[in-house]
Each structure stands twice: as structure tokens, then as C-alpha cells.
C-alpha positions as CSV (number, residue, x, y, z in Angstrom):
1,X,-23.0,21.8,8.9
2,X,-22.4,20.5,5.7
3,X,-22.1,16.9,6.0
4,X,-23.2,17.3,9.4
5,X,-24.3,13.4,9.0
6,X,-21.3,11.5,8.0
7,X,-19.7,13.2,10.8
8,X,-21.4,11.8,13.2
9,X,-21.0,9.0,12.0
10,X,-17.2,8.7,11.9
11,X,-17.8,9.9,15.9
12,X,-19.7,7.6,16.7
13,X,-17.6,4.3,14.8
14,X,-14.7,6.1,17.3
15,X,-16.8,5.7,19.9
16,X,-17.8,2.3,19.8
17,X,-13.3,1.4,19.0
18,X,-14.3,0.7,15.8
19,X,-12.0,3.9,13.6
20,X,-9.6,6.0,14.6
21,X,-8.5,8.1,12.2
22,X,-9.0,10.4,9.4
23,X,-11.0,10.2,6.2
24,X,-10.9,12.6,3.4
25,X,-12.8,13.0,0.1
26,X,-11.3,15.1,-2.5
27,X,-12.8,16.1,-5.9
28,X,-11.5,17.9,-8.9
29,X,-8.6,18.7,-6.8
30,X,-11.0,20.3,-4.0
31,X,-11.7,19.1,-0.4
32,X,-15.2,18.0,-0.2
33,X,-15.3,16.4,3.1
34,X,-12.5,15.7,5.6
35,X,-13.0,14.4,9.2
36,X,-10.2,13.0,12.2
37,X,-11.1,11.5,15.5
38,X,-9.7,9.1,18.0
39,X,-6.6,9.4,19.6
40,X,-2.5,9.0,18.2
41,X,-1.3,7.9,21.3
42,X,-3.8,6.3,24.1
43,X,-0.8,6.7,26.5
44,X,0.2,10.0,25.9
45,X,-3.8,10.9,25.3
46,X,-2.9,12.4,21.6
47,X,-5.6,13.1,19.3
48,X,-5.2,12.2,15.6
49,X,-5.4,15.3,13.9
50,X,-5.8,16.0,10.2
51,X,-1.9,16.4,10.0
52,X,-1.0,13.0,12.0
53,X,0.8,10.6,9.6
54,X,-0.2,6.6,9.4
55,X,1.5,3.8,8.4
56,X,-0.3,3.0,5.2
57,X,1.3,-1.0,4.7
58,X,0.4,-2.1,0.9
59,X,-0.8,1.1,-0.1
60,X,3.2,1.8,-0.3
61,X,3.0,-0.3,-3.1
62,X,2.0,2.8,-5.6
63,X,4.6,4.6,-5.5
64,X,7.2,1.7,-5.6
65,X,5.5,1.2,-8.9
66,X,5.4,4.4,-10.1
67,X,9.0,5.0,-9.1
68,X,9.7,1.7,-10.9
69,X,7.9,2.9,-14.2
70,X,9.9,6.2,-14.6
71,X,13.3,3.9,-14.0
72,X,11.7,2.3,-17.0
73,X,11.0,5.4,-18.8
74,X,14.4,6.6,-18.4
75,X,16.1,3.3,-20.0
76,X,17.5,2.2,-16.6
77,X,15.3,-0.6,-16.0
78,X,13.8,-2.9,-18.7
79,X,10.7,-4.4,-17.4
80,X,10.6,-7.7,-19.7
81,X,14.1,-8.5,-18.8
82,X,14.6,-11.6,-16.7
83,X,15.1,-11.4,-12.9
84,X,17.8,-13.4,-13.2
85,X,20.0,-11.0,-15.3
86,X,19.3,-8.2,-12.8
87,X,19.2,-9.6,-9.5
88,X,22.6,-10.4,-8.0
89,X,22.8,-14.5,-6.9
90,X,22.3,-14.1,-3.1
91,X,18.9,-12.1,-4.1
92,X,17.8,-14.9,-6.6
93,X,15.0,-16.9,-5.2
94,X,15.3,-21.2,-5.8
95,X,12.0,-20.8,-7.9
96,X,12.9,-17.6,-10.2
97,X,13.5,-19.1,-13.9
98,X,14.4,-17.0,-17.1
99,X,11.0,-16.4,-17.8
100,X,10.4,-14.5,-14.8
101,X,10.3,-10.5,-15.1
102,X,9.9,-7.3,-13.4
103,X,6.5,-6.9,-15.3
104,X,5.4,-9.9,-13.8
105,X,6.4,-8.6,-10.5
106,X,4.4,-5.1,-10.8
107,X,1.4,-7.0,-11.9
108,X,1.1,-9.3,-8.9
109,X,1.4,-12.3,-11.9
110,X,4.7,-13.8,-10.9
111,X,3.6,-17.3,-9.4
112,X,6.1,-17.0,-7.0
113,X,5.5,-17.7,-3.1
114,X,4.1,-15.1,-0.6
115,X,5.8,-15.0,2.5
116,X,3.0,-15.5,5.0
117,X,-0.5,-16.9,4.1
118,X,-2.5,-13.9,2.3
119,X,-5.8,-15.8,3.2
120,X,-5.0,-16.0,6.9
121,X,-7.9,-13.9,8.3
122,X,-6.1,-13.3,12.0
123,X,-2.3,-12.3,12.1
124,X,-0.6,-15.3,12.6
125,X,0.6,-16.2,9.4
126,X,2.4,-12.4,8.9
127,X,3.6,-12.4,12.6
128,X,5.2,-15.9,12.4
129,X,7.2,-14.4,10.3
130,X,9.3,-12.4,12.8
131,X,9.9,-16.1,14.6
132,X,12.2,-16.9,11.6
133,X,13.7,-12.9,11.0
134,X,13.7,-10.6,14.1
135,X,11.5,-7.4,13.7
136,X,14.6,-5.5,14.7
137,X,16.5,-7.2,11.9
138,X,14.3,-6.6,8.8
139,X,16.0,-3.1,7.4
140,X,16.2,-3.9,4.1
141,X,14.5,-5.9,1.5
142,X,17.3,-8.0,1.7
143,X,16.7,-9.1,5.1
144,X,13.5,-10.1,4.0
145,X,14.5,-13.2,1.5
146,X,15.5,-15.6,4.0
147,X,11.0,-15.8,4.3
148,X,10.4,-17.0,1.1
149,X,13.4,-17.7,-1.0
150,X,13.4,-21.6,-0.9
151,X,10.2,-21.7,-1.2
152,X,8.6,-23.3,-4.5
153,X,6.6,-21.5,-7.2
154,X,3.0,-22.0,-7.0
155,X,2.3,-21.6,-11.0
156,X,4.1,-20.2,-14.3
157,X,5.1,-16.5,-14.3
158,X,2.2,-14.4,-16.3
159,X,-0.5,-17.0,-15.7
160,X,-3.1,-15.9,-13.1
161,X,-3.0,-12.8,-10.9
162,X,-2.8,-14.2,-7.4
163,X,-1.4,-11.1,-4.6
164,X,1.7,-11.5,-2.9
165,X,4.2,-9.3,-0.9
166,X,7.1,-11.1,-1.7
167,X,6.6,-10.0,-5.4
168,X,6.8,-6.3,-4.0
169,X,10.3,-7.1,-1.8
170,X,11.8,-8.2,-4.7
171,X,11.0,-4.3,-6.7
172,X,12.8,-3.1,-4.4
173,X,15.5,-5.0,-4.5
174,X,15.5,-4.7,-8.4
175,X,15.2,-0.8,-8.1
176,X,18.2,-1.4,-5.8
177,X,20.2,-3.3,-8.6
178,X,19.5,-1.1,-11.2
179,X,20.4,2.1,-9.3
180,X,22.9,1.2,-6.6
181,X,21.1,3.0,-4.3
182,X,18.3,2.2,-1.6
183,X,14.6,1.7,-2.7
184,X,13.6,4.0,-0.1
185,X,15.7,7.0,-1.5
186,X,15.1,6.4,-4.9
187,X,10.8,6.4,-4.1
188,X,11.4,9.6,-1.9
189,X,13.8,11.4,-5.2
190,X,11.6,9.6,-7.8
191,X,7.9,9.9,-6.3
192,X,7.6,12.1,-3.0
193,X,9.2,14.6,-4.4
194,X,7.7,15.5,-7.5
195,X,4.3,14.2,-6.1
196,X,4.5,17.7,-3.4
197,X,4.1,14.6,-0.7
198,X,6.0,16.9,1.9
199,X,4.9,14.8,4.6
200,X,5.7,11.0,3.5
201,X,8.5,8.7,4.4
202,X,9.7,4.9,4.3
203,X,9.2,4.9,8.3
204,X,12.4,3.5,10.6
205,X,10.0,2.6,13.2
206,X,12.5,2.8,16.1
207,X,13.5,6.3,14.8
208,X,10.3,7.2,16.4
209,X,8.6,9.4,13.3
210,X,7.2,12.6,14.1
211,X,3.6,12.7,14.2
212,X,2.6,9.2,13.3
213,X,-0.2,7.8,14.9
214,X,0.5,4.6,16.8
215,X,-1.0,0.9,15.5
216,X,-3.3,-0.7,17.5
217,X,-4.2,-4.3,17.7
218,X,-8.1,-4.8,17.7
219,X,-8.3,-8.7,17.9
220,X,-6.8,-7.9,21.6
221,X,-10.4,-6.8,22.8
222,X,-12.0,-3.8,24.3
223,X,-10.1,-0.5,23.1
224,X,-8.5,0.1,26.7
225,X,-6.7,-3.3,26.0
226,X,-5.2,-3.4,22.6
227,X,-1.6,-3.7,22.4
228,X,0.5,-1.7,19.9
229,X,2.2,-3.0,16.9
230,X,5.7,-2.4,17.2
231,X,6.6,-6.3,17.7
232,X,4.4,-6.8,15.1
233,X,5.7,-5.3,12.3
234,X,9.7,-4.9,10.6
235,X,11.7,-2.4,12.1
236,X,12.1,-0.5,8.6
237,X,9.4,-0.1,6.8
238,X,9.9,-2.3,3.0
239,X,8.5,-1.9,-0.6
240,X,5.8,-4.0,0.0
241,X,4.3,-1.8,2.8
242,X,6.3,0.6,4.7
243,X,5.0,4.2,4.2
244,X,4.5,6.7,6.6
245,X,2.2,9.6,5.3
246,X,-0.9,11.8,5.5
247,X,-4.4,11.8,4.1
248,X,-3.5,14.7,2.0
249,X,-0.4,13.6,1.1
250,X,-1.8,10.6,-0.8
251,X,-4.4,12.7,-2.3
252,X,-1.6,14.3,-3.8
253,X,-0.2,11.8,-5.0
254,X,-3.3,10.1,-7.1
255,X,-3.8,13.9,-8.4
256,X,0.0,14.1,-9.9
257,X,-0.1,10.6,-11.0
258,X,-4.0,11.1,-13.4
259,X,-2.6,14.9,-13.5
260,X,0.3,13.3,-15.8
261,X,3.7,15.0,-13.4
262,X,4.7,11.3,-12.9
263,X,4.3,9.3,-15.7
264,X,4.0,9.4,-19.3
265,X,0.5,8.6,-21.1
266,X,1.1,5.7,-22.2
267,X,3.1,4.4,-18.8
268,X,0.0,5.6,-16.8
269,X,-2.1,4.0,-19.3
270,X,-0.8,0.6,-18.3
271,X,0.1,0.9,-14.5
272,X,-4.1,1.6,-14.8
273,X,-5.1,-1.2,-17.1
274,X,-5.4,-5.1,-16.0
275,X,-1.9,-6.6,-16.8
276,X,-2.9,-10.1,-15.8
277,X,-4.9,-12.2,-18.5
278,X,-8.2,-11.2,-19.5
279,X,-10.7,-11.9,-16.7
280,X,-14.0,-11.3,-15.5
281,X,-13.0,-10.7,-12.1
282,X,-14.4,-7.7,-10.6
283,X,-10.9,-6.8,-8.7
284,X,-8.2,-7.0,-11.0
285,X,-4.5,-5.5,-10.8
286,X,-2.6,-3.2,-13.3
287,X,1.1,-2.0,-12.2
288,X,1.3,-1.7,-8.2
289,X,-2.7,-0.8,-8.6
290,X,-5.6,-2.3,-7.4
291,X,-8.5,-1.5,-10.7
292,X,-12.6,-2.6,-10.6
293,X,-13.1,-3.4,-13.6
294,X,-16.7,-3.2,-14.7
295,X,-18.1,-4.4,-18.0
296,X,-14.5,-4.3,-19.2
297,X,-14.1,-1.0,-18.3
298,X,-12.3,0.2,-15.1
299,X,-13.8,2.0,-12.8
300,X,-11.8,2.9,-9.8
301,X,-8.2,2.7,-9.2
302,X,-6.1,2.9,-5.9
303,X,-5.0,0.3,-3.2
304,X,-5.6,-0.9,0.0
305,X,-3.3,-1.6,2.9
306,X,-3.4,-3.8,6.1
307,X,-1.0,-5.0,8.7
308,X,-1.1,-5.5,12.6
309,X,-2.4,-2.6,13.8
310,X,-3.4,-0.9,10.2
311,X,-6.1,-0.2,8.1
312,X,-6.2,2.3,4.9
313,X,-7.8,2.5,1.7
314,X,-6.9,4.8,-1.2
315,X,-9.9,5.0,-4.2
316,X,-10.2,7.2,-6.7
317,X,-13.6,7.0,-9.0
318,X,-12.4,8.0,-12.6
319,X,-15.8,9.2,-13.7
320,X,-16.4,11.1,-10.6
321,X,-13.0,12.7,-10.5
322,X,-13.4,11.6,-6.4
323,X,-11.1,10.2,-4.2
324,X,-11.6,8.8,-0.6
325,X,-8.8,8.0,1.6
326,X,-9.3,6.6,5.0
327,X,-6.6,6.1,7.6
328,X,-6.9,3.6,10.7
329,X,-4.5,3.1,13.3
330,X,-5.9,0.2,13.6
331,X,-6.0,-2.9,11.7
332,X,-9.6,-3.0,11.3
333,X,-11.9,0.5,10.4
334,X,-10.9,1.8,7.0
335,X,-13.8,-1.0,5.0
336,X,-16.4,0.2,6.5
337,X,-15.5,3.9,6.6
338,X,-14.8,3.4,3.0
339,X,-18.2,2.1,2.0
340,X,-19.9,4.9,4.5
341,X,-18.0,7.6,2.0
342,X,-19.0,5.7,-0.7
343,X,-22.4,5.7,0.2
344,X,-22.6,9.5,1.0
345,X,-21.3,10.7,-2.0
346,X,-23.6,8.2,-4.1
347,X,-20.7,6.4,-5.4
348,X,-20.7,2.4,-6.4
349,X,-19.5,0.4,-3.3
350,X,-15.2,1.0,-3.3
351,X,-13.5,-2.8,-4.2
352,X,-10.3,-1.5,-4.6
């Protein structure tokens, strides 16, 4: 069997309760290798299958992006135009100053405060969110300022690229300004749609979406007693993380974004370039993209995502013309699945 090896492998990481879930490697548009085990559903005994859908947190931020940059394209949405001219009052956040702009928003340079500690390595910062807004509360972006919106800057917009969520609430709540419609329909009419991603959503958790593959909490012990995610995570899913969606389905989406039906060249050009100040960093960001930037030159694109419960990486190697996408239901597994792939297909270690 072709690949006979890496297969085992992703068996045997399932049966030590370290992955469940499904990997894929695509290249020049063509399945090279594509493997799911574990289960959906340890209560109901479900196996993930290659059509099981995940929640993919950050790597939602992509699309929001994307959909973001064609607003732009279209004249709808000018991405140097200060927050505060777009935003209504009640969405303005106490630190958000004139200079402050979409652009910096997309390129993770704002300066403005996260809403949990991003270098918390348990859960605690993210969950002690929900003891300020209920999980069953958060269904909009919206209901998602009351976390951060007093909250002081921590430098100048367009200084230093420094990750936060809270940056990617308030796209959405721009797209929602500039359209008057939700961020979740515009992504699905602006991005799902002409991506082919038949099979993607913004999940409402408690709608109980078909096929998704059920978080699980590995901090919680052996496999038999991890808890599940659902008090661990917003009722809707949000701009900053709150996708549902297949292996396949985001292998469609990096081939119509470098295949040029989303964005114009010179739009993709920059959502793939570093938009922070030059830097020798290794990881760098570009629009709602995660870039490793060798030597000045960038090497992969894509994103990662992590929340209670989830684990997913999305890389694509330019020169390679390979992506690898693993999905975890639970919130550790997709690293070191990532690296395996890497590995077996004698590409550099992934870093985005």
C-alpha cells in the first residue's frame, strides 16, 4: 500500500489518544495521501470518516479575510479608513484612535487587546471568558465586545505584529457595517460559495451540525475521560474561529484562492506577503494568513487553529504546490501529525 507507513502511523497516534481525525495531502490539485481514524462521537461510537466536518477555530480566519478583501475590491470597504468612521459607537472599543484601520486589523498589527491571554498554555485564560459572557450568549460578534472593549491598547496600531482574536471579532463586525448583513452570510455568499466549499458553515453549535465530529478535552486524562467542548466554547461560532468544515473542503479553498477565483493578483499578492514591518521572524502574518518567511522569501502559507477541544493546521508549500491539512477533535494532535506529513513528503518542518 502506497504510503503503507504514514498510515500506520496516524493508527497508531489514535491508539495511544493522541489524534483523531483526518489528514490529507493534496498536490497540483491531486490527492496524494489521505487518511481518518478515531471516533466522531465516543458516546454514540461514530467513526470519523473522510466526510466528517471539524470545527477548524482560527483557521476561519482565511476566509474572513478573503471575504474582507473582495468587499475591498468591490469599493465597499476601504481598508486604510479608520475604525472609527465605520464602526457604529457601541462597537468602538475605549482604546481604538483615528489611526486605527481595517488593514491593521487583517494583519494582526493593531496593538489592541486580546481577549484572553494568547500565551496561556492550558485553557483557562479563553474559558474564563465564558465567566464574564455566557457560552449560550455569544451569537454574534457583538456579544463578544463586552471581553475586551475597556481594555487598554498594548502599543501603536502598525508597530509590531503581535496575534490577537479580538482583532478578528472586530472584521466581522466591520464586514457587518459595511454590508448590513451578518459576517457569517456574507463569508458563506462571498467565499464558500465560489470556493466549491459545499460542505462548510459558521457552526450554531446547539443546532447540532450534521456530521461534525465532537471536541474533546485532552488535559482531562486518559481518552475514556475527556469531557467534550460544548461549555467550552461560544454557542455560535465568530470570525475569529467559528467554522465547521471538511479536509477537502479547505483544500479547496487554498486551490481557488493561488488558483486566482477569489482574489485579484495583486489582492492575493498582499493577503500572502508580510504586512507587519520588516522582520526577521521566521513566522510572520500577511492578511488573515499565517506566511514562513525564509531568507525574505515566503515559503508556506496557511493557518492554524486551536480551541478547547480542537486542533487543525492548514499548509500549503508554494514551491511544492503541496498542501497538508490535518483535523483533530481534539485540542492537541494536529502539530505533530503536521510535522509527520511533513516529514513524509520531504518537506521543511510546517511553522505556519
Amino acid at each position: 500500500m502506497e504510503n503503507e507507513g504514514l498510515h500506520a502511523w496516524f493508527d497508531g497516534r489514535a491508539a495511544s489518544g493522541d489524534f483523531s481525525g483526518v489528514a490529507l495531502v493534496r498536490r497540483d490539485g491531486e490527492t496524494v495521501f489521505e487518511h481518518a481514524v478515531g471516533l466522531a462521537s465516543r458516546a454514540h461510537g461514530v467513526p470519523v470518516t473522510l466526510a466528517s466536518r471539524f470545527a477548524v477555530a482560527s483557521v476561519t480566519k482565511m476566509p474572513v479575510a478573503v471575504a474582507a478583501l473582495r468587499l475591498a475590491e468591490r469599493g465597499l470597504l476601504d481598508l486604510h479608513r479608520p475604525l472609527l468612521e465605520i464602526l457604529p459607537p457601541g462597537q468602538r472599543t475605549a482604546a481604538m484612535t483615528r489611526a486605527h484601520t481595517t488593514h491593521h486589523l487583517l494583519a494582526q498589527t493593531s496593538g489592541l487587546a486580546n481577549y484572553h491571554d494568547d500565551a496561556d498554555e492550558t485553557w483557562a485564560s479563553f474559558t474564563a471568558s465564558w465567566d464574564r459572557v455566557a457560552t449560550y450568549h455569544a451569537r454574534t460578534p457583538a456579544d463578544m465586545l463586552p471581553l475586551f472593549a475597556d481594555l487598554p491598547a498594548r502599543r501603536p496600531p502598525g508597530e509590531a505584529y503581535e496575534y490577537s482574536d479580538a482583532n478578528f471579532i472586530l472584521v466581522g463586525l466591520v464586514i457587518e457595517a459595511v454590508t448590513g448583513r451578518s459576517w457569517a452570510d456574507v463569508v458563506t455568499e462571498e467565499v464558500f460559495g465560489p470556493a466549491g466549499m459545499v460542505d462548510t458553515e459558521t457552526g450554531v453549535m446547539d443546532a447540532d451540525p450534521a456530521r461534525l465530529a465532537v471536541g474533546y478535552m485532552t488535559d482531562d486524562g486518559p481518552v475514556g475521560l475527556r469531557r467534550t467542548n460544548i461549555y467550552s466554547v461560544s454557542a455560535n461560532g465568530m470570525p475569529d474561529g467559528g467554522m465547521i468544515t471538511t479536509a477537502h473542503d479547505l483544500a479547496a479553498l487554498v486551490e481557488a484562492l493561488l488558483g486566482g477565483k477569489l482574489l485579484a493578483p495583486a489582492t492575493l499578492a498582499a493577503m500572502i506577503s508580510s504586512q507587519a514591518p520588516p522582520s526577521d521572524d521566521l513566522e510572520q502574518y500577511g492578511y488573515g494568513c499565517l506566511l514562513t518567511v525564509e531568507d525574505g522569501r515566503v515559503t508556506s502559507i496557511g493557518h492554524g487553529g486551536s480551541d478547547p477541544g480542537v486542533s487543525c493546521m492548514v499548509v500549503h508549500h508554494l514551491a511544492a504546490r503541496t498542501t497538508l491539512i490535518t483535523l483533530c477533535n481534539q485540542d492537541r494532535g494536529s502539530w505533530a501529525a503536521t510535522k509527520e506529513l511533513s516529514r513524509a513528503f520531504g518537506l521543511h518542518e510546517a511553522r505556519a
